[in-house]
N, C-alpha and C positions, 0 to 999 in steps of 0.2 A: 974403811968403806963398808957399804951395806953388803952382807952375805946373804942371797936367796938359795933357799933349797930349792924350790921347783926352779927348772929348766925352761920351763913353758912359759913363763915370769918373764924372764930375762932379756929375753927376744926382742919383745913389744914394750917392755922399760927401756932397753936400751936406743928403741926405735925413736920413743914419744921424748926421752930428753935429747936424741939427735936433732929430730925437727922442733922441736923447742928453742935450739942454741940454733940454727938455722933459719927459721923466718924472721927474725930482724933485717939479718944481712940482706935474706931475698924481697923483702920489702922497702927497702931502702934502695935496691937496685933495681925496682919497678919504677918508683920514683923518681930516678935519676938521680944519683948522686949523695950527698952525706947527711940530706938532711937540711940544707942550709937553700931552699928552695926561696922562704918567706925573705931571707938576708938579702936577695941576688933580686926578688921581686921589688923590694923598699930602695936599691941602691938605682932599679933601674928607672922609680919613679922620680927620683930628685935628682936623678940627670935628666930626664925631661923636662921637669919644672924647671932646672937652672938655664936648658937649653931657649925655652920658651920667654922665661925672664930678660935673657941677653937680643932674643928673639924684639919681644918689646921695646928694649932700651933703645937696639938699633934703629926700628922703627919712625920712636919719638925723637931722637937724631935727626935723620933723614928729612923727617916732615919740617921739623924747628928749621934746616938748611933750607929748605926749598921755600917756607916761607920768607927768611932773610934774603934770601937771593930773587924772590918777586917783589921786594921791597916793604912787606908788610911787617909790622916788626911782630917777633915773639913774642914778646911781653912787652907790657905799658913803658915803657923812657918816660924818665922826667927829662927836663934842660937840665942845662949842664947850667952852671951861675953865670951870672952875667948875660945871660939870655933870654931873652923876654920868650911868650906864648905866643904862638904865631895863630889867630881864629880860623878855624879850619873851614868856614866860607868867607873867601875872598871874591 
């Protein structure tokens, strides 16, 4: 270890590496917590975007049913074989 002769020295060294080894911790607990603020911000953004995703799928679900069930169809049908095109002004 370092020996100081003056006494007047020692006080204020051993003050300035107290709060030295100190403000970490106390800025870390201004912050809230270990640091890991950016990890908990990215985790909460891609549960929203997966929320919002599922959000959609449902959506476009829903809609595809309610148009099957007013009779309009989702998407183009061909005939099935053996079945002629029926002119759709009769």
């Amino acid at each position: 270890m370092l020996h100081f002769k003056s006494k007047k020295i020692t006080l204020p060294l051993y003050f300035c590496v107290l709060s030295a080894l100190l403000s970490p911790a106390l800025t870390q607990a201004e912050l809230g917590g270990s640091g890991g603020t950016a990890a908990r911000d990215v985790a909460a953004q891609r549960a929203a975007k997966e929320i919002k995703l599922e959000k959609k799928k449902k959506d476009a679900e829903t809609k595809k049913a309610a148009e099957a069930k007013q009779g309009q169809p989702a998407e183009t049908q061909t005939p099935a074989e053996g079945q002629q095109e029926k002119p759709a002004a009769q």
